[in-house]
C-alpha positions in Angstrom: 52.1 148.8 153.0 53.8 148.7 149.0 52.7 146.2 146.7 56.8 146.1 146.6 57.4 146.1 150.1 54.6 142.9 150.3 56.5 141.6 147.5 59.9 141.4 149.2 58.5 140.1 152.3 56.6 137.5 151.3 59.5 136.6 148.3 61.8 136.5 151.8 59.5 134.5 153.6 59.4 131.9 150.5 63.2 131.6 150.7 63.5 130.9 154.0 60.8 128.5 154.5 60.3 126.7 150.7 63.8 126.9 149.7 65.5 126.5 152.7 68.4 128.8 151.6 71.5 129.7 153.9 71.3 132.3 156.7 74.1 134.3 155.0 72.5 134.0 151.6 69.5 135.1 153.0 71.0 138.5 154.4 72.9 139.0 151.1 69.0 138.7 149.5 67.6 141.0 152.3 70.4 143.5 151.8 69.6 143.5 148.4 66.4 143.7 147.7 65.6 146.1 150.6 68.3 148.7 148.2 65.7 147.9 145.5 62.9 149.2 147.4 64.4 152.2 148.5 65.9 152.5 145.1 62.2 152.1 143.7 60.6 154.5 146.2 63.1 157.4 145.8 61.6 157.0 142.2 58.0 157.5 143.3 57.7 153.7 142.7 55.8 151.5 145.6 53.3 149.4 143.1 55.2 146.4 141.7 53.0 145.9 139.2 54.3 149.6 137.9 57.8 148.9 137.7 59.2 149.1 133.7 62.0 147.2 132.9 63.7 150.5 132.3 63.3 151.3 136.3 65.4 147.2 136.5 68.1 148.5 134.5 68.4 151.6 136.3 69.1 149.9 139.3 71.5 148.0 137.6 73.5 150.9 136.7 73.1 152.7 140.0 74.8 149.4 141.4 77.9 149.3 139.2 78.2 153.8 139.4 77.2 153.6 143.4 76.3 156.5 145.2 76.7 159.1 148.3 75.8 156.0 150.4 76.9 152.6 148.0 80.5 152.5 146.6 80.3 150.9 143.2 79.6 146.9 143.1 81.7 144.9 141.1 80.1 142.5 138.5 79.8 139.4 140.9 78.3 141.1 143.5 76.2 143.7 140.9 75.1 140.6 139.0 74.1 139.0 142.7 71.3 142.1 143.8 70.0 141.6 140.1 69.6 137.5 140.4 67.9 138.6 143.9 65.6 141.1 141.6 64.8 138.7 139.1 63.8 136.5 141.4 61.4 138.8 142.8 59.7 139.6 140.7 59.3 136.1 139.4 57.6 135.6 142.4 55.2 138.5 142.5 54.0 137.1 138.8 53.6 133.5 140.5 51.9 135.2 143.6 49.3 137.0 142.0 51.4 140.6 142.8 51.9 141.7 139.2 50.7 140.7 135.6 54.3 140.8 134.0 57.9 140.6 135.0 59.4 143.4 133.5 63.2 141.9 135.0 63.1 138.8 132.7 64.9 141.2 130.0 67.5 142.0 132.5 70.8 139.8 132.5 73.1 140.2 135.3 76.7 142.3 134.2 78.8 139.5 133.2 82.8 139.4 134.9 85.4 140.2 133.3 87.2 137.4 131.7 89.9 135.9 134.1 92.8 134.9 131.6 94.5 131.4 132.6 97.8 131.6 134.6 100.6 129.5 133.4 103.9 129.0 134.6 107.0 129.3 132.5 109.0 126.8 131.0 111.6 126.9 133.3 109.7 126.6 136.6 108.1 123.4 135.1 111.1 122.0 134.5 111.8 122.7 138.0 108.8 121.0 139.1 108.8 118.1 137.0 112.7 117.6 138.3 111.4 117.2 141.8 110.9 113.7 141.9 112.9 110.4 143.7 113.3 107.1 142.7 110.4 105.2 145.4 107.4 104.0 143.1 105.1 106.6 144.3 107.5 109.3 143.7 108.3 107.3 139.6 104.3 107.4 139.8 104.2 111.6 140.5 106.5 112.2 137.9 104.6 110.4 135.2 101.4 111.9 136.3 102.8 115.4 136.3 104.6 114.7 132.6 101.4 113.6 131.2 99.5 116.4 132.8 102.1 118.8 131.2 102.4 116.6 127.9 99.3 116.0 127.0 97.3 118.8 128.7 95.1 116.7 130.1 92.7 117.4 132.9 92.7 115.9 136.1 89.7 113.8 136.0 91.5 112.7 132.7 94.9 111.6 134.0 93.1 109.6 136.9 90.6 107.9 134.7 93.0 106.6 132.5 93.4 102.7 132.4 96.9 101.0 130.7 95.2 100.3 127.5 94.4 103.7 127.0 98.0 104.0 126.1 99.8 103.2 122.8 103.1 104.0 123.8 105.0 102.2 121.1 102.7 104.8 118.0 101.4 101.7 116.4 97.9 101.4 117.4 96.0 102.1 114.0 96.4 104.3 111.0 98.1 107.6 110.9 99.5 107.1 114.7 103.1 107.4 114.1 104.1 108.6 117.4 102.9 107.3 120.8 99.6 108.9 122.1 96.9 108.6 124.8 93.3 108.3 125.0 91.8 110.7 126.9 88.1 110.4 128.0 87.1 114.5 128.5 83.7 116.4 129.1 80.4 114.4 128.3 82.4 111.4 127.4 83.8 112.8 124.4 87.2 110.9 123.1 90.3 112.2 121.8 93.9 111.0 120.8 96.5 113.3 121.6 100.2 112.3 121.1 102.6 111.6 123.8 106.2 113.6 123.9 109.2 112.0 124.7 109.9 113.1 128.0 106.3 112.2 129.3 106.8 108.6 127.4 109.7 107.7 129.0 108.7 109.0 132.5 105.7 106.9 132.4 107.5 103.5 131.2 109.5 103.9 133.8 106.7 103.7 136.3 104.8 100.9 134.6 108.2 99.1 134.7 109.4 100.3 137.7 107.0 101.3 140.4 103.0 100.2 139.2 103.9 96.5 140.1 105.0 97.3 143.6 101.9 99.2 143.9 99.5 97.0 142.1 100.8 94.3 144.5 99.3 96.1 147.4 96.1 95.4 145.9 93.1 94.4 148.3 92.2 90.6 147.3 94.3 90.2 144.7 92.5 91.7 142.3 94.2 94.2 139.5 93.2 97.8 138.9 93.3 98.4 135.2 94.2 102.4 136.2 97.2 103.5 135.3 98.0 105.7 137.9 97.7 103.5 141.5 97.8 104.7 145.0 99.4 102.9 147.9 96.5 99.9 148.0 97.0 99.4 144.6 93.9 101.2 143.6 93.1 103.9 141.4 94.5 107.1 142.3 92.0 109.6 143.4 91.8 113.4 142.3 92.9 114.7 145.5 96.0 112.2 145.4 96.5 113.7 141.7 96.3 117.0 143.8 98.7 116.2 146.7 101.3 115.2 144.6 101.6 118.2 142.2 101.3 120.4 145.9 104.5 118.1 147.2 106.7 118.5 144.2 105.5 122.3 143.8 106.9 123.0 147.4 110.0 121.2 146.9 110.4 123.4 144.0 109.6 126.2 145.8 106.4 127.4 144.1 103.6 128.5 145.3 100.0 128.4 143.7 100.6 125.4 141.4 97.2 123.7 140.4 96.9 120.9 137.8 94.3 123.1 135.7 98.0 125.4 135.6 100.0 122.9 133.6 97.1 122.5 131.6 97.5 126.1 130.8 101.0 126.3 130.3 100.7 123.4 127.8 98.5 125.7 125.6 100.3 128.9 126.0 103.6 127.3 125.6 102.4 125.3 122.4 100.8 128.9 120.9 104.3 130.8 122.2 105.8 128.1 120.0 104.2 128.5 116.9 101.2 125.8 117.4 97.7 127.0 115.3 95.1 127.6 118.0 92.5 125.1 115.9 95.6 122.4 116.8 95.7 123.5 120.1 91.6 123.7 120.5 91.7 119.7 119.6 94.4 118.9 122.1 93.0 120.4 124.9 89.3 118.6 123.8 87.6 122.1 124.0 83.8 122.0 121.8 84.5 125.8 120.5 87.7 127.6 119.3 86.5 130.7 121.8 87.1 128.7 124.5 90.9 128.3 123.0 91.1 131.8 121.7 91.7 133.2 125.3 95.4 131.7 125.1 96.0 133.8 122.5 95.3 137.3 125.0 98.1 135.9 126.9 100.8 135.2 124.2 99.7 138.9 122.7 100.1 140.1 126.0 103.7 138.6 126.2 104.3 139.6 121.9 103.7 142.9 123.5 106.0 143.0 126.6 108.7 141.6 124.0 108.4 144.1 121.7 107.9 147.2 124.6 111.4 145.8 125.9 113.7 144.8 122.6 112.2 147.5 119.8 114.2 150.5 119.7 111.3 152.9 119.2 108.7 151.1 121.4 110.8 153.0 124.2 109.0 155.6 126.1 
């Protein structure tokens, strides 16, 4: 038997019996790295210890060109049989197979970039319009107008406690309008201002509706969370969730996730005018790249505009 055909078996065995991984994983690997060996032996290839990184990225290719036999792989499921391959022969190095793991140098293909989908301003109004009078229904439309308002995260909007607020703008120096405190990623802290429609939907549920839901707190005892549920504690993420799904069906859209208004509040802010460095801050992101890919989408839309209303953009 192959040093490579050793190698996969015993790299197999590993998995299933050290790393305990799932019996569909498994076959994925299996499927995978049994293509590498036959890829490897068509090549005249059945030492590991010969195998060049050259021979890796071959196999790479052939994965993402296919064959007579393979249709072409995406990049998820390309970047999978090369993870499997890495891990290979990671393991023949460890096992004694091989003196050198010539896959190290090979990264998986990355995807392509999914741009974020955002709703237009018309359907949130629609869906921020979807709201009664009860408390928990005064509660969903605050939640939602922050989550538009502010761009906050989920985990954000939940975690918030009432002193987190400054809805009256005169918490310190330089806060002339009213803003929120959001806790994001790692604990990092950042002010961002509140608009109107978001400030006076959320005094109306801290006048309104919180009491009535504070009051159904167990023992007595207060949460300081803005946002309650029905036992007066704090509301959870899937709550957060529930909600927006409610008021997106009685608004008769489909696919509505809070990471979407937080989308919408960027794209609709660069549509506007708004300098991506302003926007990078409000949305708490570390690196202006991770901003930057709003700005596909309002080229994308500059495009579509100027396709439909320049006279000699017409084909």
């Amino acid at each position: 038997m192959s040093t490579v055909a050793i190698a996969v078996r015993r790299y197999l065995d590993h998995l299933t019996v050290e790393r305990g991984l799932a019996a569909h994983t498994l076959e994925a690997y299996r499927r995978d790295l049994n293509r590498y060996a036959s890829s490897l032996a068509a090549s005249g290839l059945v030492e590991i210890s010969d195998v060049t990184t050259a021979d890796v990225a071959d196999f790479l290719a052939g994965l993402r060109e296919g064959d007579a036999d393979h249709p072409p792989l995406a990049a998820s499921s390309a970047g999978r049989a090369v993870v499997a391959v890495r891990g290979l022969h990671a393991f023949a190095v460890a096992d004694g197979l091989a003196a050198s793991d010539p896959a190290r140098a090979v990264r998986p293909p990355a995807p392509p970039r999914r741009l974020p989908r955002a709703i237009s301003i018309a359907d949130v109004e629609r869906l921020l319009a979807m709201a009664g009078d009860a408390p928990a229904q005064r509660r969903d439309r605050a939640l939602l107008e922050l989550l538009y308002g502010t761009g906050a995260r989920i985990s954000e909007a939940v975690g918030l406690d009432v002193d987190d607020l400054d809805l009256v703008g005169v918490g310190g120096p330089g806060r002339a309008c009213p803003t929120v405190r959001l806790a994001g990623k790692g604990g990092k802290q950042r002010i961002v201002p509140v608009g109107s429609y978001a400030r006076a939907a959320i005094e109306s549920y801290l006048v309104q509706a919180r009491p009535a839901l504070a009051g159904s707190a167990r023992g007595g005892q207060p949460s300081p969370a803005v946002f309650l549920n029905a036992r007066g504690g704090r509301l959870t993420r899937q709550g957060a969730w529930g909600a927006l799904r409610a008021a997106a069906d009685r608004a008769g859209l489909a696919d509505v996730s809070p990471h979407m208004l937080r989308h919408s509040f960027a794209t609709h802010l660069l549509d506007g005018g708004a300098d991506v460095r302003v926007v990078q801050e409000l949305l708490g992101h570390a690196s202006v790249s991770t901003t930057q890919v709003y700005t596909l989408v309002t080229v994308d839309k500059l495009r579509e505009v100027y396709a439909a209303s320049h006279p000699r953009a017409r084909g």
